[in-house]
C-alpha positions as CSV (number, residue, x, y, z in Angstrom):
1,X,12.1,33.0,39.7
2,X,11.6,29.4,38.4
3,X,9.0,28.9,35.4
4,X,6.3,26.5,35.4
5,X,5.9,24.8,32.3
6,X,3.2,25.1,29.7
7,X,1.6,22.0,30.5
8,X,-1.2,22.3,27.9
9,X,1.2,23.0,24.8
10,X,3.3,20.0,25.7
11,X,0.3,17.5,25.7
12,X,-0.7,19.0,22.4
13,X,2.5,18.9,21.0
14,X,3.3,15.4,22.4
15,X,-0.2,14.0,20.9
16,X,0.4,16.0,17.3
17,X,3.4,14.0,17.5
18,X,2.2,10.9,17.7
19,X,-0.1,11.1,15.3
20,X,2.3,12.3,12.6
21,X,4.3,9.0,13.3
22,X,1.4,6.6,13.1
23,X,0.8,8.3,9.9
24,X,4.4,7.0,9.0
25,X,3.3,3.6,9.7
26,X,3.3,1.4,7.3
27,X,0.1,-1.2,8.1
28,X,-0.3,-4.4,7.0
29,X,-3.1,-5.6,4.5
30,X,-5.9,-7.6,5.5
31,X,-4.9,-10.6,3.7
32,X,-1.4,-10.8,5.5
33,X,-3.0,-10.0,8.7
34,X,-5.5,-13.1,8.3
35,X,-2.3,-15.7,7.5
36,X,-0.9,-14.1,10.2
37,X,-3.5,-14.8,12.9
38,X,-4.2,-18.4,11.3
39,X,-0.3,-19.1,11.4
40,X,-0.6,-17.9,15.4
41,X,-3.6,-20.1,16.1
42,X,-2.2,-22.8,14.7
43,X,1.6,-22.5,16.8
44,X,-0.6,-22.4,19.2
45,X,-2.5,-25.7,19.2
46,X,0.7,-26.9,18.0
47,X,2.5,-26.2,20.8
48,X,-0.6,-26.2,23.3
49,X,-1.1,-30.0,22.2
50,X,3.2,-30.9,22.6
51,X,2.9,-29.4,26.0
52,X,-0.1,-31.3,27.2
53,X,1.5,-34.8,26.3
54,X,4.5,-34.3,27.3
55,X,2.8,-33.1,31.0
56,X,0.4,-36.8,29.9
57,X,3.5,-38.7,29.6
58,X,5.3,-37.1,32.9
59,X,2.3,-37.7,34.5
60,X,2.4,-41.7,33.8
61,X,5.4,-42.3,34.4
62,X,5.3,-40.8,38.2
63,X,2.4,-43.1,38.0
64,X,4.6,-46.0,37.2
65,X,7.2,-45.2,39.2
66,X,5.5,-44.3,42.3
């Protein structure tokens, strides 16, 4: 005779679980979070800005070409 398995015991054990490891987690504080999120928007212009001249200068010099 094959077993089922407990299916409730598992979920609670699976979720206790996870929230002994988050307690393990070690956050970060809110000033490093802000640099963090400055230093993304700003790779992001950066890069958002590099990508739209080089697609500018591309763009010309089909035109010239053409």
């Amino acid at each position: 005779m094959v077993k089922k398995p407990v299916k409730k015991y598992a979920e609670k054990t699976y979720f206790q679980e996870i929230k002994e490891e988050l307690k393990k987690v070690k956050w970060a504080i809110k000033e490093a979070m802000f640099k963090y999120t400055i230093a993304t928007i700003i790779f992001i212009v950066v890069f958002g800005l590099y990508f739209y001249g080089l697609d500018f200068l591309f763009s010309w010099f089909k035109g010239i070409v053409s």
